[in-house]
Structures are given as C-alpha cells and as structure tokens.
N, C-alpha and C positions, 0 to 999 in steps of 0.2 A: 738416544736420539740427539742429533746435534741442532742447535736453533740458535737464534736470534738475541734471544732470552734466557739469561740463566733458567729462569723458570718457564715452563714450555703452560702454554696458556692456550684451548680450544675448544670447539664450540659441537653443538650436535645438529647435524645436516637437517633441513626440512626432510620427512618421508613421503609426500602426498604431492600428486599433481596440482599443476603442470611441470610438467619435464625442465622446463623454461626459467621458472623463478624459483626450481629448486637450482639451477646451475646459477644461475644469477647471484644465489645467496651465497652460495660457496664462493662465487668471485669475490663479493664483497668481503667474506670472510678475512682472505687474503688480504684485500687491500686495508684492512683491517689491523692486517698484525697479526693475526693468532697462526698460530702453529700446524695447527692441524684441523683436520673437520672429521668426524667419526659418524655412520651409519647404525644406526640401532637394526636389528635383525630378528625381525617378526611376521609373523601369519596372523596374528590373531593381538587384541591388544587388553590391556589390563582391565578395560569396563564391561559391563555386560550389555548387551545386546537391551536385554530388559530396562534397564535406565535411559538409553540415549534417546531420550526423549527433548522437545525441546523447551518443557516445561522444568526438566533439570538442568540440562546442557544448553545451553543456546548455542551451541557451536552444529547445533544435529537436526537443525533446520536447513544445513547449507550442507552438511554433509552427513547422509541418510547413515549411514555404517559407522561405529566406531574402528571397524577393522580394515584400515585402508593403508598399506603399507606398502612400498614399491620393493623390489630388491632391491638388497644394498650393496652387490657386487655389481650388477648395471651399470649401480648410479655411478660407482667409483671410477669406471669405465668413462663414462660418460665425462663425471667431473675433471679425470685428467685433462680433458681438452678443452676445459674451459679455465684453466690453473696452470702453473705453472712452475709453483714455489711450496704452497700447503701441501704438508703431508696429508694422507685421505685413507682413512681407518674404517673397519664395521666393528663395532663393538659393541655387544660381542656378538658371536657365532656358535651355534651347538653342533657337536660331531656325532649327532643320533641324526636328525635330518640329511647333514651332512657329511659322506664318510671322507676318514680324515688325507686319503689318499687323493681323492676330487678336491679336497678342498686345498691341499699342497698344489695340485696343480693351477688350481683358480688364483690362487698366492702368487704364483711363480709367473704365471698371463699377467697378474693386475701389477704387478714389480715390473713389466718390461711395458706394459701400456701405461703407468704411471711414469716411468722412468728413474722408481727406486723409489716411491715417496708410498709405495703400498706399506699397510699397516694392518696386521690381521690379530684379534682378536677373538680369543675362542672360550668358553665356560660349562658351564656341565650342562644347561638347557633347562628352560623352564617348561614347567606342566602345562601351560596356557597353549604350546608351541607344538608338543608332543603329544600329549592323549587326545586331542580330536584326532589324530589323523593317524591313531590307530598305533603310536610308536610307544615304547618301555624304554626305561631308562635307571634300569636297579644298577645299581653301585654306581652310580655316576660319577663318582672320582674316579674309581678303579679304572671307569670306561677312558676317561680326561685322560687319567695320565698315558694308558695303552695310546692313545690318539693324540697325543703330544711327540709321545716317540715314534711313531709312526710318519709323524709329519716330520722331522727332524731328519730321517733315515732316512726321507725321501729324497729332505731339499741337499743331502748331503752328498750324493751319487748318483748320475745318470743310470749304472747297473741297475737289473735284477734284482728283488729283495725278496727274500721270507722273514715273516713276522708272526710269532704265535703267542699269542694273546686270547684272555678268557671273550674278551669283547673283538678284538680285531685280529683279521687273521689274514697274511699276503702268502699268497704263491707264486714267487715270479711276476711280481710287481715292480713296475719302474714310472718315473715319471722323468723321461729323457730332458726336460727342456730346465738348462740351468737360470740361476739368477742374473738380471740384468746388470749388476754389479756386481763387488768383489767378495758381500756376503748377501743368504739370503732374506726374505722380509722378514720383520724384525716380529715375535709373536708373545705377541700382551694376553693374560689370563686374568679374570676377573675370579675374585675368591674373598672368600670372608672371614671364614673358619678355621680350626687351625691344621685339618688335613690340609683343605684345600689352599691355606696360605705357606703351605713347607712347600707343596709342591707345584706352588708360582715359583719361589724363592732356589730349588730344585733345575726347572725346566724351563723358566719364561726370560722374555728380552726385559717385560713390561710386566707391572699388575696395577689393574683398574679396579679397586672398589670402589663403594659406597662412602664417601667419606663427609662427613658432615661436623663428627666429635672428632676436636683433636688428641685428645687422650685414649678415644679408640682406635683413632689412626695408629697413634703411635703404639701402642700394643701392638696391633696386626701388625705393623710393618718391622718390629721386631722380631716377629717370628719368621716372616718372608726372609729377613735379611740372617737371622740365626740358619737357616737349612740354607740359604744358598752360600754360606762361610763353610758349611758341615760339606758341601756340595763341591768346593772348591774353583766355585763363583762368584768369590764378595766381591760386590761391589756392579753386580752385572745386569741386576735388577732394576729399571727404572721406576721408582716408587711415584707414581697417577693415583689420581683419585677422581670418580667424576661425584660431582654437586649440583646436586638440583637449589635453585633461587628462586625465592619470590621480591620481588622488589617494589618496592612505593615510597612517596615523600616523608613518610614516617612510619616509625617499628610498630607503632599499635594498629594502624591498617594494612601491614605489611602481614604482622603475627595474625590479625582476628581471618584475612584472608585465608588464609591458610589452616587455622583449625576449622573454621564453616566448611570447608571445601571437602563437596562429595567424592569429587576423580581424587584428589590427593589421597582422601580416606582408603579407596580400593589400591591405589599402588603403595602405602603405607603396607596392603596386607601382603606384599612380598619381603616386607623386613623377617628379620627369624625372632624366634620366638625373646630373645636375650633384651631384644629394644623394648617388647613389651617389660617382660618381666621386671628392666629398671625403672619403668613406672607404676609395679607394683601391679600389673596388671599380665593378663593371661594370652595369650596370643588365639586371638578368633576362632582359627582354623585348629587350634587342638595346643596342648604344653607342650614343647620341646619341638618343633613344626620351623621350618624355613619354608616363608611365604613361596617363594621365586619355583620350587620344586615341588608348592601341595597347590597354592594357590589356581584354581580353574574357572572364571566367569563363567564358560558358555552353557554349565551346569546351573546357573542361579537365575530363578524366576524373579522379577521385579518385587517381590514382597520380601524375599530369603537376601539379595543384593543390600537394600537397603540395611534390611536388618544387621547382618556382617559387617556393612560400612560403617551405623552407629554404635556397635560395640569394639570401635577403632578410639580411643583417647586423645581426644583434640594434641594434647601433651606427647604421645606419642607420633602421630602425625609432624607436630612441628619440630620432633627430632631428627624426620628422613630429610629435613630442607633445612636450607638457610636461607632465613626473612629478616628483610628488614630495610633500610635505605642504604644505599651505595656506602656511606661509609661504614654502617654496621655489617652490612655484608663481606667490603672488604679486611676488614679488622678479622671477620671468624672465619675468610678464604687463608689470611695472612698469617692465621695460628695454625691451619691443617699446613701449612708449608713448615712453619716453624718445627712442627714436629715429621716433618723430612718429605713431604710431599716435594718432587720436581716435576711433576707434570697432571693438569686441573683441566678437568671438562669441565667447563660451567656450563649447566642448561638451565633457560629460562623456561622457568613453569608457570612462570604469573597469569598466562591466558585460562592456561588449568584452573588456579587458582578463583582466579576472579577477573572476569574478559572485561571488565570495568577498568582494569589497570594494565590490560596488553598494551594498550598505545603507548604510555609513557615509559613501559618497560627496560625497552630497545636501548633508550636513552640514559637511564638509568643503572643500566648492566653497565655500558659504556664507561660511565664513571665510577662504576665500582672497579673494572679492571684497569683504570688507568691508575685508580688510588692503589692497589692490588702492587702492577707492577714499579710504584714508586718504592712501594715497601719492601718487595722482595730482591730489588734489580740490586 
C-alpha cells in the first residue's frame, strides 16, 4: 500500500447507528491523517446476551442488544462518498457466510465505487458467526486457502472458470467486471498460526494479526515472510497488525482498567490456547483451543458467562491489549514496528474497558500516535 507515512497508521470504523456519525467519523478519520479505516464483519458479537445487563455494562441501558452490527460492505459504500483519500478496508470477512466468488465480485463493485481505495480482508471465520446460523466450517484453512484462489482466478479473467476444490467448486463461473485500476483490491488475511501464517505469506497482499508482543510479532511474521520467499513473493506481503488500547493519565489506572474488565475478559477468550499457556494457565474453553473458532456466547447462560469470564487471568487479559498512557502506549506501538510491522490498526477499547475513561480517550490516543509517528517516520 502506498501512503503518506512510511508507516501506514488506521483506525476501526464505528459499527452501529446512525448512518450519519458513522460517516462523519470516517471523515474525520481522514482529516486526521490515518491511512485507512477498516470494518469489523459480524452478526453476532463477543458478549453474551445473558450479561448485557446494565448493572454490568452501562452501555446496555442505551443500547438493548450487544449484537448491533451494520454491514460492512454498505458502509464502505457508503463511506466512499463521504472520503476521498482513506483507504476503507472490512477486516476481516469469512468465506463460509460468504462464497468466495460473491465476494470477488463485491471486491471488484467496492474498488470502482471506492475508486481503488477498497481493501478486503478475509479469515477462516469465527464460531460466534457461523454456528447460529446453522453453517460448518471443518478445515477451515483448507477452506481459506481453496477461497483465496478462487478469488484470485476470478479477479484475474473476465472468462469462464472451473475450479475443483474439497470446499469450493466452479462450473463456468465468471465474474466479467474488471478492476477499477491497473491491479485488483489488494487482499489482506488475518492468521496467527503457522499454517495459517505460510499461507498469508503464500497468497496475501496484507496480514492482519493480533499483535500486541513484539517478540511474537516478530516470530509470526518470520514465518509469513519465510513461505512467501519459498513462494517466490519476498517482499509482497504487507506486515499490519491490529491493537487494541486502553488509554489513561497513567499505567496503573490504564493496567487495573483493564484486568477488572468483564467485556475484555470475553474477547481475551478468542485468544488461542498458547497466550494462556505463557501464563501458566489453561485456556477456558479446553487445552490446545483457538478462542475465535470454539468460542460461542449465544450458548451461555448469565451464571456459565460469568464463570468463563472469571477463569480468564487478569495477566492474560492485559496481554491481548496495550495499556497504558500515550507515551507508554506509543513506546510498546513503536516496538511491534521495530520488529517489522508497516501497517497498525489501533482500536480504542477504553470505553470497553472502563466508560469512565472513554471521554479523555480520543485525546489521549491522539498523542499516542503523534508520539508513535515521530518515532517511526
């Protein structure tokens, strides 16, 4: 991706109505500076139903559902006409809800309604997303990658395609409409693992993890970058990471935020089992378990929720985020770069955390990525 910034710096779109100050925010994003703005791609979201009470949540007095998610290919829609300059990303997307030939085509709409600033994002798909609504998703790499090349083969020929595949299968499939420009949108994979990080490194423009340790950064991203050298693509991979922040005037109400916090607790149980285990401890959901693909709320009753949340380790928790005051934030943003990150979601969780410290947040992220891009520019 070409920017502004050697380091490409961006933020995660509001999901929830109004229509109005979700466009607004992305305008400001822009006038902002940051690079891009990305859509998270959900039906269903990390908390259960059974907690979103407003004796836990205060946010669930004004909004009855935890589960209020707009589409994110809409929005994209949408935000191109209010932008002009930000790239505008969903990341990520599952190609079980989505087959990957609709979604090549929705790629190929959102690249000529954006004007080339589309960014698509795709992963194996979380259980929160898929088993209410009835969908399997065994081998879900195998399925990735089949739906990786299938989007590729599309965006590469107007023609007729067959494609035989254990998961995807084309008969004289096409999708006539080419790219608004001279390649197509550029397709970022999120991965964590080391199948799933050969075959970012493999097939992707981008990879998006989790990144928070820069020493686990920099492992993953040696493997990305090992299979896409094997691949005869070094160099083709844009190494992203997104981060979630908590921010406040100092690290010890920044940090106690953050382990108190029940919502952090439940998205902590999408980590995989490896985060627990460096704290010595066992991953909730079973040994050897990746949260994002076991983890399901709509199954847990307010007594089972809770329980699951408190056998989450405050310590483990404060490994999925980085807390702390704009300069401690940007010092541990400015080490995940060091070890080769070029392009950072930051999302602000602190309302998550503690809606006691949303207000000054905003403010405070601010100065963390101005310190951020002094360091890296």
């Amino acid at each position: 991706m070409s920017g502004e910034h050697a380091l490409q710096i961006s933020a995660a779109a509001p999901v929830r109505p109004p229509v109005d100050a979700v466009l607004a925010a992305v305008a400001r994003r822009q006038e902002q500076g940051f690079d891009a703005v990305w859509w998270a791609d959900h039906l269903l979201h990390w908390f259960p139903a059974s907690i979103w009470t407003p004796d836990l949540v205060p946010m669930a007095a004004a909004q009855p559902s935890p589960h209020v998610w707009m589409d994110p290919f809409a929005m994209v829609a949408a935000a191109a006409g209010a932008t002009d300059a930000i790239r505008l990303g969903v990341g990520v997307t599952d190609t079980v809800r989505r087959h990957p030939a609709a979604l090549a085509q929705t790629a190929l709409t959102l690249d000529h309604v954006t004007r080339g600033r589309f960014i698509l994002g795709v992963g194996t798909g979380e259980e929160l997303n898929l088993a209410p609504l009835g969908l399997r998703n065994e081998r879900p790499l195998a399925r990735l990658d089949e739906a990786l090349q299938v989007i590729r083969l599309l965006f590469s020929t107007p023609d007729e395609v067959d494609f035989e595949g254990e998961h995807v299968v084309l008969r004289g499939a096409a999708v006539g409409l080419r790219p608004f420009g001279a390649a197509p949108p550029p397709v970022w994979v999120a991965a964590h693992r080391p199948k799933g990080l050969a075959l970012a490194g493999r097939m992707a423009d981008g990879w998006m993890p989790l990144a928070t340790d820069p020493g686990r950064y920099a492992a993953m991203l040696g493997v990305v970058e090992a299979a896409a050298a094997a691949a005869g693509r070094a160099g083709a991979v844009t190494a992203g990471g997104y981060t979630r922040v908590v921010l406040a005037e100092d690290d010890d109400t920044a940090r106690t935020a953050v382990a108190r916090s029940t919502l952090l607790r439940f998205i902590a149980l999408t980590a995989p089992s490896e985060t627990f285990a460096a704290r010595g401890a066992v991953h909730p959901l079973g040994a050897g378990v990746f949260g994002l693909t076991r983890f399901r709320p709509t199954d847990l009753s307010r007594a089972d929720a809770l329980r699951l949340a408190g056998e989450v380790p405050g310590e483990v928790v404060l490994d999925t985020v980085v807390a702390g005051t704009p300069a401690t934030v940007a010092a541990r943003l400015a080490a995940i770069v060091a070890a080769g990150a070029r392009h950072l979601q930051v999302v602000n969780m602190t309302p998550l955390a503690d809606p006691s410290l949303a207000a000054a947040s905003e403010g405070l992220l601010g100065e963390a990525l101005t310190d951020l891009r002094a360091v890296a520019s």
